[in-house]
Every structure is written in C-alpha cells, then in structure tokens.
C-alpha positions as CSV (number, residue, x, y, z in Angstrom):
1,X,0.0,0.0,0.0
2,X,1.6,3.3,-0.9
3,X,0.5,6.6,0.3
4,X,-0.9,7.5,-2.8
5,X,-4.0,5.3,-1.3
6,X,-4.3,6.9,1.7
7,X,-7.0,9.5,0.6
8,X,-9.1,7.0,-0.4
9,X,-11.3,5.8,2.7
10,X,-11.2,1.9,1.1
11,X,-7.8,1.9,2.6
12,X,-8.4,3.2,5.7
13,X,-11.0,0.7,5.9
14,X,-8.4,-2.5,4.7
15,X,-5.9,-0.9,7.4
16,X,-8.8,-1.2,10.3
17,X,-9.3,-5.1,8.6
18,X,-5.7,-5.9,9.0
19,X,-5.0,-4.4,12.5
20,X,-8.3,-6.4,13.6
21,X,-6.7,-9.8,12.1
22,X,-6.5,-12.5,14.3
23,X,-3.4,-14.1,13.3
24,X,-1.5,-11.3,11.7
25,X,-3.1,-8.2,13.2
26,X,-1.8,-5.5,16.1
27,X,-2.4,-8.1,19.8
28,X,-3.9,-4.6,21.3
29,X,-6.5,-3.9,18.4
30,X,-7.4,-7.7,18.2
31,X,-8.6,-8.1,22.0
32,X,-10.5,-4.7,21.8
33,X,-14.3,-4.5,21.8
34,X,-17.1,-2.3,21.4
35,X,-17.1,-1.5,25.6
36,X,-13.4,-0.9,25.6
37,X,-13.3,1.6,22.9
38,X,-16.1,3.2,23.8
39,X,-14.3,5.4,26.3
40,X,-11.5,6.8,23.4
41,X,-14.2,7.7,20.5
42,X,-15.4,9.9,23.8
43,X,-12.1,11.4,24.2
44,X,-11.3,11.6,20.3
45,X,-14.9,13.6,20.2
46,X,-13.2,16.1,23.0
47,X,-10.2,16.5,21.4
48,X,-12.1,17.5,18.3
49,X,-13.8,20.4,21.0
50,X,-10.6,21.3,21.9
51,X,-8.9,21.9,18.8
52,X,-11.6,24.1,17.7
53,X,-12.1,25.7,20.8
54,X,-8.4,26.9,20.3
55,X,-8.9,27.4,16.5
56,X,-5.8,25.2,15.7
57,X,-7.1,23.9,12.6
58,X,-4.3,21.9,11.4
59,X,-4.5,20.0,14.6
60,X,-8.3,19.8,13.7
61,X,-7.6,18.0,10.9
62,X,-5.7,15.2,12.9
63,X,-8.3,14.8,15.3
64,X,-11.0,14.5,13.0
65,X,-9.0,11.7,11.5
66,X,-8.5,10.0,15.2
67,X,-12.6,10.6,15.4
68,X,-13.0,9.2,12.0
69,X,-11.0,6.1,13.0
70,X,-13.4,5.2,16.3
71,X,-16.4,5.0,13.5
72,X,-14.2,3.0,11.4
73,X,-12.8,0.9,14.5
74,X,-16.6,0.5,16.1
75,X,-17.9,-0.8,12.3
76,X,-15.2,-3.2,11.9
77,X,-16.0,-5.1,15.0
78,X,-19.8,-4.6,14.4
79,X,-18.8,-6.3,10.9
80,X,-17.0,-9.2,12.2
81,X,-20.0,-10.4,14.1
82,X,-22.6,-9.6,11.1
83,X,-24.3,-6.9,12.6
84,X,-23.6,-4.3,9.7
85,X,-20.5,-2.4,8.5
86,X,-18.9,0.7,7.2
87,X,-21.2,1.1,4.2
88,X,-24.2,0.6,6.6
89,X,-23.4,3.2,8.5
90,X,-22.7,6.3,5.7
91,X,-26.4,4.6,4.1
92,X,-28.1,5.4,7.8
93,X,-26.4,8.9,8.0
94,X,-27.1,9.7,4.3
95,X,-30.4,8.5,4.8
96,X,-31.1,10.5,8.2
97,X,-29.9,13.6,6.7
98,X,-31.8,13.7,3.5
99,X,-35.1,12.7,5.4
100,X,-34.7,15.8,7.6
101,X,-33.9,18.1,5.0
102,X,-37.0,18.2,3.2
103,X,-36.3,21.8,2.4
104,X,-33.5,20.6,0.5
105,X,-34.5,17.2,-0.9
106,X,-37.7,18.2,-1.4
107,X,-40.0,20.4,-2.9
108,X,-41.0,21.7,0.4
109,X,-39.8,25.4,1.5
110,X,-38.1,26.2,4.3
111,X,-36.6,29.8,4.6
112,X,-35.1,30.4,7.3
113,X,-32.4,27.9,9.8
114,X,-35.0,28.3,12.8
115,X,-37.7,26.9,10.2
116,X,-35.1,24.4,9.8
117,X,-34.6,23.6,13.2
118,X,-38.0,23.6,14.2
119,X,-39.0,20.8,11.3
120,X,-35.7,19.0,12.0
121,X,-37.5,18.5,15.8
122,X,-40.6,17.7,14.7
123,X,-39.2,14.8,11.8
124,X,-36.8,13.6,15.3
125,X,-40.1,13.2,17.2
126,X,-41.9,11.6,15.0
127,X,-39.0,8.8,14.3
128,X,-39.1,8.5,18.3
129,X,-42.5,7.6,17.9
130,X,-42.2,4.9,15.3
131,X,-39.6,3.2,17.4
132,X,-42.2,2.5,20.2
133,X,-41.1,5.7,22.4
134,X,-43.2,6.6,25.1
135,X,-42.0,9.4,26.5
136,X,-40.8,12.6,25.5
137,X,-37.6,11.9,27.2
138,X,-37.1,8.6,25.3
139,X,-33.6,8.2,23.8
140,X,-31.9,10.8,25.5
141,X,-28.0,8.9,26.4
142,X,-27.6,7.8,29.8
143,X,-23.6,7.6,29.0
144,X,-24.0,11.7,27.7
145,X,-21.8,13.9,29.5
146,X,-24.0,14.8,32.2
147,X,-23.4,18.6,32.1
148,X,-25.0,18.0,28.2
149,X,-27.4,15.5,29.4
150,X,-29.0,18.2,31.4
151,X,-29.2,20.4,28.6
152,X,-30.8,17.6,26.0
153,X,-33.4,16.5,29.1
154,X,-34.1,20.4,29.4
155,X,-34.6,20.9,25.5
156,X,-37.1,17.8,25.3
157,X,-39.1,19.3,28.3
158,X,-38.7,22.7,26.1
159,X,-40.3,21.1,23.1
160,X,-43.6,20.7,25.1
161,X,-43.8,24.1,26.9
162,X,-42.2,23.1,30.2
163,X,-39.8,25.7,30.7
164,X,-39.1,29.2,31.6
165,X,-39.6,31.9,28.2
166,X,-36.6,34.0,29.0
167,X,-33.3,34.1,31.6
168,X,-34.1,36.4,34.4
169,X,-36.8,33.4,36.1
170,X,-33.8,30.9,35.9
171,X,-31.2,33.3,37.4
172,X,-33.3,33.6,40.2
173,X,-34.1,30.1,40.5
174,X,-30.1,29.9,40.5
175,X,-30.3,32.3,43.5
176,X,-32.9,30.4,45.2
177,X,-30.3,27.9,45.0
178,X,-27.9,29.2,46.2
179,X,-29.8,30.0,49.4
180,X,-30.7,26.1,49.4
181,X,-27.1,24.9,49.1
182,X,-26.3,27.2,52.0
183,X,-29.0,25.9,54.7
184,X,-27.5,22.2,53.3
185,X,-23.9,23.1,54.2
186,X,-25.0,24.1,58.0
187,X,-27.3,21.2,57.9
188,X,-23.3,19.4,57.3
189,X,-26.1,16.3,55.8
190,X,-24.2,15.2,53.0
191,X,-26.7,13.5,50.9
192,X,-28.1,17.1,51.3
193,X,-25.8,19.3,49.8
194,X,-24.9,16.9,47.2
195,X,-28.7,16.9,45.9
196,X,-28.8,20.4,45.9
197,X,-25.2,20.6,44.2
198,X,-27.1,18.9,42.0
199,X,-30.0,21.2,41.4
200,X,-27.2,23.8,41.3
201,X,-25.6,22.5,38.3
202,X,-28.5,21.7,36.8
203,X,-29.9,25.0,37.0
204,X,-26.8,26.4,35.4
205,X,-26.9,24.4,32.4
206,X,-30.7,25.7,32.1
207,X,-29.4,29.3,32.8
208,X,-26.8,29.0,30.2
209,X,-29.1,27.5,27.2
210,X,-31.5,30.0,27.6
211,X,-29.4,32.3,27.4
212,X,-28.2,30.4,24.1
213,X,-24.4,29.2,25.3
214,X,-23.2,26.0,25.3
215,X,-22.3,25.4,29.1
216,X,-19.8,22.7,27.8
217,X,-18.2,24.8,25.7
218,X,-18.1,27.7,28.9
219,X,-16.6,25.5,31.2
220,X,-13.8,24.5,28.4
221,X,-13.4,28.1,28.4
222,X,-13.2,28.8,31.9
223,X,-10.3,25.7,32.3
224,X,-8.6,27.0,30.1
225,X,-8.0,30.6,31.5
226,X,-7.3,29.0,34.8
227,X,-5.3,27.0,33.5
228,X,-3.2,29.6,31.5
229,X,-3.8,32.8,34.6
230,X,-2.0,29.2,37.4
231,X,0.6,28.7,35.3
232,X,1.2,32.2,35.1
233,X,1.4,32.3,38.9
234,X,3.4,29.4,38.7
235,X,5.6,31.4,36.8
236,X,5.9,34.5,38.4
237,X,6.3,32.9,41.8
238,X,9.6,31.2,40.2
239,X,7.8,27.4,40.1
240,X,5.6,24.8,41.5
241,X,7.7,24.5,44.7
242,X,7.7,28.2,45.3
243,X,3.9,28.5,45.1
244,X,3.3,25.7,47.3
245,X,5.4,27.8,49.8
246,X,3.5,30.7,49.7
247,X,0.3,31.1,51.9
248,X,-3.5,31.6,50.9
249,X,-3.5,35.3,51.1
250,X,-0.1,35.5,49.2
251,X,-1.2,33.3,46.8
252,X,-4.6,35.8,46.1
253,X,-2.7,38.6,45.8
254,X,0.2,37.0,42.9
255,X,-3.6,35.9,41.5
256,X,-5.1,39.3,41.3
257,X,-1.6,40.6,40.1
258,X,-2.0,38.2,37.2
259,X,-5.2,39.0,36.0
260,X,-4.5,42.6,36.2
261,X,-1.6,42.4,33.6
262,X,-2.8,40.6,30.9
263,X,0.0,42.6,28.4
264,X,2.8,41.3,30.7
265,X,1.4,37.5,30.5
266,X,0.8,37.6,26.6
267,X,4.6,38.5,26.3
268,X,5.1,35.2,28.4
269,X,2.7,33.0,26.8
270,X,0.4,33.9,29.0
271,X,-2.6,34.9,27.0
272,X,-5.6,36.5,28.6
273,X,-9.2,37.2,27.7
C-alpha cells in the first residue's frame, strides 16, 4: 500500500481489517471490543472540541482523522460479528440527513435555519414515535456527559412548553439555590448538599441554554483561562515548589496581580481574555 492510497477511505477501511486480524493483526486492536473503545471515540470527540475551541485547525484535521477512525474501529468489529459495516453506517447517515432536509430534498420550502430547526424536531419526534417511544424523554443517552445530558433533558421538556420563556426566572431560580445549598452546608447532611449541588448544576446548564451558550463549551473556556492565569502564577512565583510555599492570602494577591496584567502574560505565553 503506498500513500498515494491513503486519501481514499477503502484503505483506511483495509488498514482497520488488518489491525483487527487474528493471526496477523496488532495483539492490542485484536482483544478490543465495542465497551473498551467506547471510552476513546469519547475522548477523540473532546479532542475535536478542543482543537476548535483553540482554532488550531491543522491539529483539527488530525483529530477528526482520530474521530473518524473510532467509527471506522466501532464498524469493523460490528462487521466481524454480522451486525452491519462501514457502508451501513454512511447509508443510515445519508439516509437520516436527507429525510430531515426536506427543504432541500424536497419540494418543500423552508426559509429560514429556525424553520429548519424547528422541522428537524418535529421529523426527530416523530422517528421516536415509530420506534415505540413513550416518552418525551425517550432516547436521550444515559452515557452523555452529564453537564449536556442536562441540557438535552431540558430541550425535550422545552419542546412541550415546560420551561421558563426568557433568563431572568432561571437566574433567580439559580439564587434560590444558592440559598438552598447554603442551609444544606450548615445542615453538614451530606446526601443534602450533594442533591442540591445537584439542582445547582443543573440550574446552570438551564441558565446558560436559555441564554443560548453551550455550558460545555463555557466551562472549556473557563479551564482554560485557569489554566493559562495558574501557570502564570506558577511562573511569576519562580515554580511549582515556590507556590506551594507561599500562603493563601499570598497566593490571592500574585492571583489578582496576574489577571490585572494581561500585556505582561501575553509577552510570556500567558494569553488573557
């Protein structure tokens, strides 16, 4: 195989084949299954996040590669046991996305991308039906993140009209809240405060999708500039070791110094907001 081939997804398809041989194929891809690998095509997807979080396009285009090979990986193994395969799998997609694009497969008109959006629920809800779904809640992913599962559960309740029209109710359900988590922290019951951490968090993620932001995407965010505004401190303190040495207040003060010079980071590889 030269890498003339290597554009062609046939041979990315033959490479998954030969890894997945079980006399001449890679030990480690051999004795993987679908349970195993699982947990990487959730990574890969991440990654994905990440690179385009940071707008680092060419790494983009590696990780959509290492995403593409968890569909390829996933459809090989489904193939070896007769389940379907690779082809099955673009014929579903292709299939999916022309029946819910009937503004462009179709004669019918659809003008705007809310018009869009709003048929593209209704042709989803109606597939849920046909498979035998009860509830409105049906086929939501118990193995979703569960920052996003909060969101999908909120958006199904949405589609019916239970939920609030604007943000100012949920920010001060948020602030009711907060009050709870409070009286559960001097109550020191622990199965307490971690139920109303609970309605905390999920209260957020309702906060932040009415407010039309993607609380997944927010939180990356907000790592991210602790991440970069710590190492700074880790930085300006002369290293790990001398941080550790210095005491809460000390560090607060190096922290607020920090996020007051954003110039003085950028020249160190610090970027700020």
């Amino acid at each position: 195989m030269t890498s003339e081939n290597y554009r062609d997804i046939t041979a990315l398809l033959d490479i998954m084949r030969r890894l997945r041989d079980p006399e001449t194929g890679c030990p480690w891809d051999v004795k993987q299954d679908f349970s195993t690998i699982a947990p990487y095509t959730i990574e890969e997807a991440y990654e994905v996040a990440d690179a385009i979080e940071r707008n680092d396009l060419e790494h983009l285009r590696e990780e959509l590669g290492d995403l593409l090979l968890q569909v390829v990986f996933h459809a090989q193994m489904a193939d070896e046991k007769g389940i379907f395969d690779f082809a099955d799998v673009v014929e579903a997609i292709s299939e999916k996305l022309v029946r819910r694009h009937p503004g462009v497969f179709t004669d019918e008109e659809i003008a705007t991308a809310e018009e869009q959006l709003a048929n593209w629920d209704r042709i989803k809800a109606e597939e849920r039906k046909q498979k035998g779904e009860t509830s409105i809640l049906d086929g939501v992913p118990s193995g979703m993140a569960e920052l996003q599962r909060s969101v999908k559960l909120q958006k199904r309740a949405g589609d019916v009209g239970f939920e609030w029209t604007s943000a100012e109710p949920v920010l001060d359900k948020f602030e009711e809240e907060i009050e709870e988590m409070r009286e559960a922290m001097h109550s020191g019951d622990r199965a307490h405060i971690k139920d109303e951490m609970g309605d905390l968090l999920f209260v957020a993620a309702n906060l932040a999708r009415q407010m039309d932001i993607d609380p997944a995407s927010a939180l990356r965010h907000a790592n991210a500039k602790f991440e970069r505004r710590f190492r700074a401190m880790e930085h300006r303190a002369g290293g790990p070791d001398s941080l550790a040495a210095l005491n809460l207040e000390q560090m607060e003060t190096l922290w607020q110094e920090i996020k007051r010079l954003p110039a003085e980071r950028a020249a160190r590889g610090y970027e700020d907001d």
